[in-house]
C-alpha atoms as an extended CHARMM CRD file, in Angstrom:
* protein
*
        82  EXT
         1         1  UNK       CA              0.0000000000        0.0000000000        0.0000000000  PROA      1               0.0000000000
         2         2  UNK       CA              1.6100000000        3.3480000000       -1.3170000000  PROA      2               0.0000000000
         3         3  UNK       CA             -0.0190000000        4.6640000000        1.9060000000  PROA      3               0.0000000000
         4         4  UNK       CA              2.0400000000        3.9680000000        4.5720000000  PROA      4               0.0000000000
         5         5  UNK       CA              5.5240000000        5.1210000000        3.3480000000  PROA      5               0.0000000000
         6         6  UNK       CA              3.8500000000        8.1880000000        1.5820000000  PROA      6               0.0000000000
         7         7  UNK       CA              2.5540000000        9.2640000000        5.2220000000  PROA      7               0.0000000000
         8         8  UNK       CA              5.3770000000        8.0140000000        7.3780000000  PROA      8               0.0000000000
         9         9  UNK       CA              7.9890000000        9.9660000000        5.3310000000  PROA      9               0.0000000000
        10        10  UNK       CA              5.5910000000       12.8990000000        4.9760000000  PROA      10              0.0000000000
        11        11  UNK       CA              5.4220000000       13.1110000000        9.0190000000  PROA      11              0.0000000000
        12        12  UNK       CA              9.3740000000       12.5400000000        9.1150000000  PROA      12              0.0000000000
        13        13  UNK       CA              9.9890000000       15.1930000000        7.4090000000  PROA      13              0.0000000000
        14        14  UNK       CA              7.5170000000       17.3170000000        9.0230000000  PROA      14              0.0000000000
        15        15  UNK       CA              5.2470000000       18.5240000000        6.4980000000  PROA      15              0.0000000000
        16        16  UNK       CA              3.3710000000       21.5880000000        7.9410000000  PROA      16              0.0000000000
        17        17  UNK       CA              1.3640000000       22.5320000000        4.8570000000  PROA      17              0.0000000000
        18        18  UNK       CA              0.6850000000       19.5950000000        2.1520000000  PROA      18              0.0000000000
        19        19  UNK       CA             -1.8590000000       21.9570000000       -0.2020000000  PROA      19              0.0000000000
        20        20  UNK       CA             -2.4860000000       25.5850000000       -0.5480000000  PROA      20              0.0000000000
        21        21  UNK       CA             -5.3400000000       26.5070000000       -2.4120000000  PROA      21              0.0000000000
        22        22  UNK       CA             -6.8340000000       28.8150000000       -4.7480000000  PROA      22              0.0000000000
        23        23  UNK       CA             -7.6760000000       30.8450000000       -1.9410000000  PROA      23              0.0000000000
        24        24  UNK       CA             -4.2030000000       30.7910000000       -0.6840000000  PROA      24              0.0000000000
        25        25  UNK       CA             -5.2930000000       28.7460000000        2.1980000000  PROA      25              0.0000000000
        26        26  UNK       CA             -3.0570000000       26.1480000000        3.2980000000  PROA      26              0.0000000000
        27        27  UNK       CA             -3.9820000000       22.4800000000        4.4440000000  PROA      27              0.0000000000
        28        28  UNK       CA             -1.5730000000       21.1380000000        6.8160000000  PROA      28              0.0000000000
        29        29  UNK       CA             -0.7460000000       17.1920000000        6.5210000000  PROA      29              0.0000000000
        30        30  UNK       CA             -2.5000000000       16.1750000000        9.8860000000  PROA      30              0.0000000000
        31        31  UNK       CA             -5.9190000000       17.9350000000        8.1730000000  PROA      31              0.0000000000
        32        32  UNK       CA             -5.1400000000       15.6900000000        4.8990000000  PROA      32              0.0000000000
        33        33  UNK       CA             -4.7300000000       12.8640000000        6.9540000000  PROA      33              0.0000000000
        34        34  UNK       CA             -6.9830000000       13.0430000000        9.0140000000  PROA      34              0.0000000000
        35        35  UNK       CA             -9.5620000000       13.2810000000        6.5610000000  PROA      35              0.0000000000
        36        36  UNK       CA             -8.4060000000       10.6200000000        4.2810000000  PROA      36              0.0000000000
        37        37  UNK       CA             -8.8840000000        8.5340000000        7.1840000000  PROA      37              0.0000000000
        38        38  UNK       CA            -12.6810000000        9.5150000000        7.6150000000  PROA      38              0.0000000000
        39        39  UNK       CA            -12.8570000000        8.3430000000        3.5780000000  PROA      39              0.0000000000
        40        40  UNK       CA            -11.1850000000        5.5400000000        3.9260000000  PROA      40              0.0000000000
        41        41  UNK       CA            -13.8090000000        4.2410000000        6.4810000000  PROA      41              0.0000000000
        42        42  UNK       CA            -16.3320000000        5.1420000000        4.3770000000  PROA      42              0.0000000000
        43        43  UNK       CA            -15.4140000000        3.8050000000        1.2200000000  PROA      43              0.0000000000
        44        44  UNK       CA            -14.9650000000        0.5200000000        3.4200000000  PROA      44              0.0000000000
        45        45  UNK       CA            -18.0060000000        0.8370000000        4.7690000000  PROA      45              0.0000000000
        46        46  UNK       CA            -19.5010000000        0.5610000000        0.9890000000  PROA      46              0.0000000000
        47        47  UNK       CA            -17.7420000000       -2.2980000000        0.8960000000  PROA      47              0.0000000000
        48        48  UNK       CA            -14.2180000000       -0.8010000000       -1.0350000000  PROA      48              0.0000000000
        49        49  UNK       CA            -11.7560000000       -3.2410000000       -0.2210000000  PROA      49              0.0000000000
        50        50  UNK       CA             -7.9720000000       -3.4580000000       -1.4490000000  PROA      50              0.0000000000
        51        51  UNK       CA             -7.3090000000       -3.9190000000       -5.3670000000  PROA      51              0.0000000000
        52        52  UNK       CA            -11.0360000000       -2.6770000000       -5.7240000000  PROA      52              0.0000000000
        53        53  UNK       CA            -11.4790000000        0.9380000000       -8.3190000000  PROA      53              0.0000000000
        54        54  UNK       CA            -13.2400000000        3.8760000000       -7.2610000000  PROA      54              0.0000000000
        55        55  UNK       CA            -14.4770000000        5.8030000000      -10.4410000000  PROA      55              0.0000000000
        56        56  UNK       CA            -14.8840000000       10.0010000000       -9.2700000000  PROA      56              0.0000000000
        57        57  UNK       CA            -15.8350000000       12.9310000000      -11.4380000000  PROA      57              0.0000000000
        58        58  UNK       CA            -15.0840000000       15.5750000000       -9.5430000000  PROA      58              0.0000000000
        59        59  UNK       CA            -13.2010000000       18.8070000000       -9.8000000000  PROA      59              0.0000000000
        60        60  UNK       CA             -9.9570000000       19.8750000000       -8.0510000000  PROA      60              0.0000000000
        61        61  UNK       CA            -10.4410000000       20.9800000000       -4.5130000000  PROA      61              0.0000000000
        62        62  UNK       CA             -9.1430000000       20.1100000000       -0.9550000000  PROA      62              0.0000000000
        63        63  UNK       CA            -11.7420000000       17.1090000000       -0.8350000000  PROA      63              0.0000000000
        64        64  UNK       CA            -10.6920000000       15.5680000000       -3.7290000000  PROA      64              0.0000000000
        65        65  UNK       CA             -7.4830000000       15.3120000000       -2.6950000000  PROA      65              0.0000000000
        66        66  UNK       CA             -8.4810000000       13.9410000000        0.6820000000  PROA      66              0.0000000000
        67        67  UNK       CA            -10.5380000000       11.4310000000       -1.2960000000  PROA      67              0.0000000000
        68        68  UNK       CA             -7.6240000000       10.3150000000       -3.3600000000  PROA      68              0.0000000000
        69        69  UNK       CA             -5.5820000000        9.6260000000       -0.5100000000  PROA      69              0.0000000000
        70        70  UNK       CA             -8.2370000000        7.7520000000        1.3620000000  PROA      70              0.0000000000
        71        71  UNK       CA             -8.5430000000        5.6000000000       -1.6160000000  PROA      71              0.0000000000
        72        72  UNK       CA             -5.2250000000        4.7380000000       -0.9140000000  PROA      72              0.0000000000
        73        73  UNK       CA             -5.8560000000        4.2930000000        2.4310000000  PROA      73              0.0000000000
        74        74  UNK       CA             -7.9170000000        1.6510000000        1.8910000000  PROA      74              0.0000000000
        75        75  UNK       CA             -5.8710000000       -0.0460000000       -0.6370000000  PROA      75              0.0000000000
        76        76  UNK       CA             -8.4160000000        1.2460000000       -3.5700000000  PROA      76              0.0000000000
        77        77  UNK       CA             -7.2370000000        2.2260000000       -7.3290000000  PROA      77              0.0000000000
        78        78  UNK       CA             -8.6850000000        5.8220000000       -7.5510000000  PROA      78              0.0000000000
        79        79  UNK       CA             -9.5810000000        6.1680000000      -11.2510000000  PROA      79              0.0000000000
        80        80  UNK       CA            -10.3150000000        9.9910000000      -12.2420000000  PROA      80              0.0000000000
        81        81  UNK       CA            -12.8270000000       10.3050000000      -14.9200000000  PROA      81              0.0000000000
        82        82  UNK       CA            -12.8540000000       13.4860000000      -17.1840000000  PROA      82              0.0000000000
């Protein structure tokens, strides 16, 4: 799972801002995480388990990126659609 070692070297190195938005706004690593975790329970509460795709249509924003990273979370393939 691409995961673990993303998050374990991102909180080595002490990541204090992972995004910063159109609004300038910056989302700190423990936010990301944090809510990646929250989708990640989700997704395997719909019954997304590892190896499994998640298809999303969505546009760029803090919550999509969240979403991606619970996907991996969970051991999901996310799969943007256009």
């Amino acid at each position: 799972n691409f995961y673990g070692p993303f998050a374990t070297a991102a909180a080595r190195r002490g990541a204090s801002r992972c995004w910063i938005g159109p609004d300038r706004v910056a989302l700190r690593w423990t936010d990301v995480d944090a809510l990646a975790g929250r989708h990640a329970e989700a997704l395997r509460a719909c019954g997304v388990g590892p190896g499994d795709r998640v298809l999303v249509q969505a546009e760029k924003s803090r919550s999509l990126l969240a979403l991606y990273f619970g996907c991996l979370r969970a051991g999901a393939v996310f799969v943007p659609l256009n």
